[in-house]
C-alpha positions as CSV (number, residue, x, y, z in Angstrom):
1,X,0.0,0.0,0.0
2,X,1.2,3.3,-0.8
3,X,0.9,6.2,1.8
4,X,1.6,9.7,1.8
5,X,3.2,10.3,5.4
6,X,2.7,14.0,6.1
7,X,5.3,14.6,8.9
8,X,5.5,17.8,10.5
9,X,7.5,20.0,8.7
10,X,8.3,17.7,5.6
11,X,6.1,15.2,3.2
12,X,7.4,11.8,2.6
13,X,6.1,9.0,0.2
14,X,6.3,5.0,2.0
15,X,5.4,2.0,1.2
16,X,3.9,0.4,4.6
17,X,1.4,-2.1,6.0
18,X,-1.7,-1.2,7.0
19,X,-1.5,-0.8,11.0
20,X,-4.3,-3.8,11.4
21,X,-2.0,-5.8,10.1
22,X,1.6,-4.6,12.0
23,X,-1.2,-4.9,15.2
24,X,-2.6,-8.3,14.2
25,X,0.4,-9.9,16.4
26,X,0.6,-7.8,19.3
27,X,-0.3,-10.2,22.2
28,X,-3.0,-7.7,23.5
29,X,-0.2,-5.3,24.8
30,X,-1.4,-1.5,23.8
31,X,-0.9,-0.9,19.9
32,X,1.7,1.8,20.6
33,X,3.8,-0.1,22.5
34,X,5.0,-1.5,19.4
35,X,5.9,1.7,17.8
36,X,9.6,3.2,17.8
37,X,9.9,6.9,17.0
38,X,11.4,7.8,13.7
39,X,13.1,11.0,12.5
40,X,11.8,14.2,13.3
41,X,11.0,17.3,11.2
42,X,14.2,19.8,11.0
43,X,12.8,23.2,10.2
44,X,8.7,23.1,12.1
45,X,9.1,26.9,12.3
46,X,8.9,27.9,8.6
47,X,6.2,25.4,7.8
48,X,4.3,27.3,10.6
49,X,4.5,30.6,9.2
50,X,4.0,30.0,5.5
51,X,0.4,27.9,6.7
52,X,-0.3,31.3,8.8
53,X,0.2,33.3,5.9
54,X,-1.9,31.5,3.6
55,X,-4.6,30.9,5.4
56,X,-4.3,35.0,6.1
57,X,-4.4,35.3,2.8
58,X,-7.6,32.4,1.6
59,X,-10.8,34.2,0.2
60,X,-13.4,32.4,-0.7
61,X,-13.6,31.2,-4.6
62,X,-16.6,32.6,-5.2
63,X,-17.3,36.9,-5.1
64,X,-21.1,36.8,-3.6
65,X,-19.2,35.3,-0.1
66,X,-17.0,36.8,1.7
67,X,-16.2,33.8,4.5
68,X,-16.3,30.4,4.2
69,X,-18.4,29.0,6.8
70,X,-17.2,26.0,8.6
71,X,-19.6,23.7,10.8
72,X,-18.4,21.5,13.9
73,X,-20.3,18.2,14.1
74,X,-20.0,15.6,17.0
75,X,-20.4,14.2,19.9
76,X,-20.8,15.9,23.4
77,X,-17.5,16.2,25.2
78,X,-15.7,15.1,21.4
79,X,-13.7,19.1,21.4
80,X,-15.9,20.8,19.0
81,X,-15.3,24.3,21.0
82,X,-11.7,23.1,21.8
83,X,-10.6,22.9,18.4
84,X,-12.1,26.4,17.7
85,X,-10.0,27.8,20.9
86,X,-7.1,26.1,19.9
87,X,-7.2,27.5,16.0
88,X,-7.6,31.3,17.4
89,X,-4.8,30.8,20.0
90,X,-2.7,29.7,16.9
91,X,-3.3,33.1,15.3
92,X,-3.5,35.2,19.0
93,X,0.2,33.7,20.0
94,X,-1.3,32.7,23.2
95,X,-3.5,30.1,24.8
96,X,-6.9,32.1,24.9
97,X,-10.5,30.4,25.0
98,X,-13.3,32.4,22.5
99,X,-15.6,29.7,23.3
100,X,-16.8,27.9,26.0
101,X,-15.5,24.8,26.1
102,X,-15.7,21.4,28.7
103,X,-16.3,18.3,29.4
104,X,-20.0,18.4,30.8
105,X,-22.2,15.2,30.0
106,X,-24.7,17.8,28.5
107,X,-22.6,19.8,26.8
108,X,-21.8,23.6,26.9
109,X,-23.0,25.0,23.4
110,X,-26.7,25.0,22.9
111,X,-27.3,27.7,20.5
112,X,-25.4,28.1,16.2
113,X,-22.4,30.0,17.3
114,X,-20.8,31.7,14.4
115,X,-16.8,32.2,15.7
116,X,-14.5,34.7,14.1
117,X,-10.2,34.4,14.0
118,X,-8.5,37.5,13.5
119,X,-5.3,37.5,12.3
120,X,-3.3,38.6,15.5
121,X,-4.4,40.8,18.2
122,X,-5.4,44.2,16.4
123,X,-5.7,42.4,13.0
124,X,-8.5,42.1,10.2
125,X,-11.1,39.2,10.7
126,X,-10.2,36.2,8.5
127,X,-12.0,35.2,5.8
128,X,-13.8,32.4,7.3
129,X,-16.4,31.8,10.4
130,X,-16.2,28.8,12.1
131,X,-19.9,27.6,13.5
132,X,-20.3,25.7,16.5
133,X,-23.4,23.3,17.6
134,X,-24.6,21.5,20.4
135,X,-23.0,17.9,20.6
136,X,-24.9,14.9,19.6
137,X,-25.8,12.6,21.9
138,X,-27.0,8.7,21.3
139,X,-30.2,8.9,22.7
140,X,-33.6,10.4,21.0
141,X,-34.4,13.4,22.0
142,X,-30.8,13.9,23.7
143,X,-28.2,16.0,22.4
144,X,-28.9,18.5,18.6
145,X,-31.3,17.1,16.4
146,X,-30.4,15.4,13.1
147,X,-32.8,17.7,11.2
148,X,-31.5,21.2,12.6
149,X,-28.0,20.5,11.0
150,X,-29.9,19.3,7.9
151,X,-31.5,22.8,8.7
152,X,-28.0,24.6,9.3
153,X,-26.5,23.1,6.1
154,X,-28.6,24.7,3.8
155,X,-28.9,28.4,5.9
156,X,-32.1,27.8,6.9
157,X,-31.3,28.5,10.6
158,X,-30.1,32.2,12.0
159,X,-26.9,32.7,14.0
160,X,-27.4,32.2,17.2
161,X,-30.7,30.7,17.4
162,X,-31.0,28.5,20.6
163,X,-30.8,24.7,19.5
164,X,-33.9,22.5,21.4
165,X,-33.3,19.1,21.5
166,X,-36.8,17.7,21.4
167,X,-38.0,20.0,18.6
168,X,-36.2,20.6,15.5
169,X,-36.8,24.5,14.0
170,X,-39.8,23.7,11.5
171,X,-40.7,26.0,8.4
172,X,-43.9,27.6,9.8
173,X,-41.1,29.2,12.7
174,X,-41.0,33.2,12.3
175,X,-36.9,31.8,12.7
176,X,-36.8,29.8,9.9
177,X,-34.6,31.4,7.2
178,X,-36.5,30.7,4.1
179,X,-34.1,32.8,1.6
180,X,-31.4,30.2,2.3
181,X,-29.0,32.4,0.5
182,X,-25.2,30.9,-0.1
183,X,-23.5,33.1,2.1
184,X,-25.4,31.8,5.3
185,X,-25.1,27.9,3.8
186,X,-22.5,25.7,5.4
187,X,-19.8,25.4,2.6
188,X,-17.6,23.0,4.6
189,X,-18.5,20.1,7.6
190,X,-15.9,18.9,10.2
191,X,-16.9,16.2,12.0
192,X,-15.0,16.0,15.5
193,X,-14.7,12.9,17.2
194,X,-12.1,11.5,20.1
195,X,-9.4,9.7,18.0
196,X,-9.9,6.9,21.5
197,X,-13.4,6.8,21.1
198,X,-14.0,6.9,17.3
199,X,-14.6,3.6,16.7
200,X,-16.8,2.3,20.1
201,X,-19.5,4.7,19.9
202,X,-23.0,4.0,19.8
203,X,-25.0,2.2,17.2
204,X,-28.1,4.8,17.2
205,X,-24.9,7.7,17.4
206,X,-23.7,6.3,14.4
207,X,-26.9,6.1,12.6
208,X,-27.0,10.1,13.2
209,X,-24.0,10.9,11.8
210,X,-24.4,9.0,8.9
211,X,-28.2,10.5,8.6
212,X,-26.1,13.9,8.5
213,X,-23.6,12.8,6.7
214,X,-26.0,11.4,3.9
215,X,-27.7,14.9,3.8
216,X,-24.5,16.8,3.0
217,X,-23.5,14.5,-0.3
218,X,-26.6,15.0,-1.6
219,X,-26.6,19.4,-1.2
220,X,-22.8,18.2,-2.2
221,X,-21.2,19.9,1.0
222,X,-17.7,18.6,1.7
223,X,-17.0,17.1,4.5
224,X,-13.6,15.3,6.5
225,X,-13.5,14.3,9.8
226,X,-10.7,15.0,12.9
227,X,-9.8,12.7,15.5
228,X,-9.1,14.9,18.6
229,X,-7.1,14.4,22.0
230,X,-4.8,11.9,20.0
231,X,-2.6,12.3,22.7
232,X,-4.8,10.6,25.2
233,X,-4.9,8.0,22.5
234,X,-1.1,7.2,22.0
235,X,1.5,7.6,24.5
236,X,4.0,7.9,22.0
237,X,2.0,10.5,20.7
238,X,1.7,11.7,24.1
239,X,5.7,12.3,24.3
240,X,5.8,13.9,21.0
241,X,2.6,15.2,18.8
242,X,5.1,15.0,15.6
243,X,5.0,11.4,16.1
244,X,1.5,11.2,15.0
245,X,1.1,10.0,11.4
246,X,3.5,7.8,12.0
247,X,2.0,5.8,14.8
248,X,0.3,2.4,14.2
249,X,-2.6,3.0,16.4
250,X,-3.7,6.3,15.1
251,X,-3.4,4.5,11.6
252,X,-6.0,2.0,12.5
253,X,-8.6,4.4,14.2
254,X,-8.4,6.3,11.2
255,X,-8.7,3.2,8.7
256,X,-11.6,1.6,11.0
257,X,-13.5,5.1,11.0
258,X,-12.8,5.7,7.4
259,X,-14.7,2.0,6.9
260,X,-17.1,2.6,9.7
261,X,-18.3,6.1,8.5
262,X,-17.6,5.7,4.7
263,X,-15.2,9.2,5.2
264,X,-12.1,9.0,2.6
265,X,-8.7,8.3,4.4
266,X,-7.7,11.3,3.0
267,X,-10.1,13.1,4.3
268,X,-9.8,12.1,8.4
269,X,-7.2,14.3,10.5
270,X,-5.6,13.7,13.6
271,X,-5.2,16.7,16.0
272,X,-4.2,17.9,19.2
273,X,-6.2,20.5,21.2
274,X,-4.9,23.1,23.8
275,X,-7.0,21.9,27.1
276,X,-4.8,22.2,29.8
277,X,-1.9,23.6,28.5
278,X,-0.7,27.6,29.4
279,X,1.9,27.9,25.9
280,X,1.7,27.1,22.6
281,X,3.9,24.2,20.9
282,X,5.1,24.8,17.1
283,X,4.1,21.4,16.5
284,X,0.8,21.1,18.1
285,X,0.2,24.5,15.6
286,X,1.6,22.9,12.9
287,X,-1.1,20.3,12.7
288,X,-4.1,22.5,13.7
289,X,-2.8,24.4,10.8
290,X,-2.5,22.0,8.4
291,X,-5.7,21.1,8.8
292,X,-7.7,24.2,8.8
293,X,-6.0,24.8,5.4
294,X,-7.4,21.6,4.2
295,X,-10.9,22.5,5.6
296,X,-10.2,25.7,3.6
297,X,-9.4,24.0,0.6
298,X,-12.6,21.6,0.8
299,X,-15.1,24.5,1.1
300,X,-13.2,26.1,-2.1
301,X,-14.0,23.0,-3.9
302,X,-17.8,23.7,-3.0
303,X,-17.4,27.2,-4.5
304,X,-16.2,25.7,-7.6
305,X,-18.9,23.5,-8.0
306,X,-21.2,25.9,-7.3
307,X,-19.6,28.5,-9.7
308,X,-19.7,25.5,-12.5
309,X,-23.2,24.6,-11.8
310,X,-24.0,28.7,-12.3
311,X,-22.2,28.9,-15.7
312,X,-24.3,25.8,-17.0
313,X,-27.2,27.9,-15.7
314,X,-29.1,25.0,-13.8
């Protein structure tokens, strides 16, 4: 099998096993236990500042937008709001929290929050809003409902309208946004999910996602998927975030997901959120970075289509 190992800092091409298979004889012992560290990147900090800078300087594809909006998807507790916090602390040059972010059972977001970055302290907002959700939970009538991010998706609901978990916002509601123009659409999902967790949660969980993840390929919104707190996951990882692509056990949550949730490979990211920590590390930015340019790059690729389908005039 051919991979492409993105190590932080450089790209390098491999041929490898898949990691069920280098797990398939480890005697039950953890999967990283297995796992020896490999080089490591030799020049983090310019790769860090040429991301920064182009993601300062992305603009939407299309001229009737002017940000891309981004929507978190996933389960309560998963780091929806954490990943947010940990993006604008990457641009601030400090460990700050925009949103409200924890570890309650129920969850701390209950409304659509749209989330701005600016591009340092005193800088211009970037050109993209990042929208966050309450979690999903397992259980009907627990946790947001499938139909309100159908809802969201296509810019039916308003910022900030207050997310009820037994009803979804119907189209008789004074609330419902019926003009559904394509600056308010979601032009880009992230699904957020603990990279430990990914692939033991719940059947009926699963069945939501995929209900949600069904209803964005057919409005054709793209969509990838990051595995958060892989540190938690891997204590190789654990010791050393650069160590993540190349570790056998992040490999197979991402293949077993990738099968589980019919996502692309290529389309699943492994990051590391700032929860507990006080400073930033150029690594842990590096792959927060890397991935919000991909995001960026996925809801350009919706603009495109959407520009094509407007030149064919349908």
């Amino acid at each position: 099998m051919l991979i492409i190992f993105i190590k932080l800092g450089t790209v390098s091409i491999s041929t490898v096993f898949r990691a069920v298979t280098l797990l398939s004889q480890d005697l039950g012992l953890n999967p990283c236990s297995r796992y020896s560290t490999l080089d490591k990147s030799v020049c983090p900090g310019l790769t860090k500042n040429m991301l920064i800078n182009e993601i300062k300087r992305y603009k939407p594809s299309i001229n009737s937008v002017s940000q891309a909006r981004i929507l978190l998807v996933g389960p309560v507790g998963a780091g929806k709001s954490s990943f947010f916090n940990s993006i604008s602390s990457v641009f601030h040059g400090y460990v700050t929290s925009q949103a409200i972010s924890g570890n309650s059972g129920d969850g701390v977001t209950t409304q659509l929050l749209p989330f701005r970055i600016k591009a340092g302290e005193d800088g211009k907002p970037l050109s993209f809003i990042v929208c966050d959700t309450m979690g999903l939970k397992a259980a009907p009538g627990e946790g947001v409902h499938v139909e309100d991010i159908c809802n969201i998706l296509k810019g039916h609901v308003p910022d900030r309208y207050k997310l009820k978990t037994a009803s979804p916002l119907k189209e008789d509601d004074p609330q419902f946004d019926k003009s559904a123009k394509l600056q308010n659409k979601i032009h880009c999902v992230v699904y957020v999910m603990e990279a430990s967790k990914v692939t033991d949660m719940p059947e009926q969980l699963m069945k939501k996602i995929d209900a949600i993840r069904q209803n964005a390929n057919e409005i054709g919104v793209p969509q990838l998927l990051i595995l958060t707190k892989v540190d938690e996951a891997c204590i190789y990882v654990e010791k050393d975030i650069q160590d993540v692509y190349r570790s056998p056990y992040i490999q197979e949550k991402i293949h077993k997901v990738s099968d589980q949730l019919a996502i692309p490979v290529s389309c699943i990211f492994p990051v590391k959120n700032y929860n507990h920590e006080t400073d930033l590390e150029e690594n842990c930015d590096i792959l927060l970075l890397s991935t919000l340019q991909q995001i960026l790059r996925f809801a350009n690729s919706y603009f495109s289509n959407i520009s094509a389908l407007e030149t064919k005039g349908c």
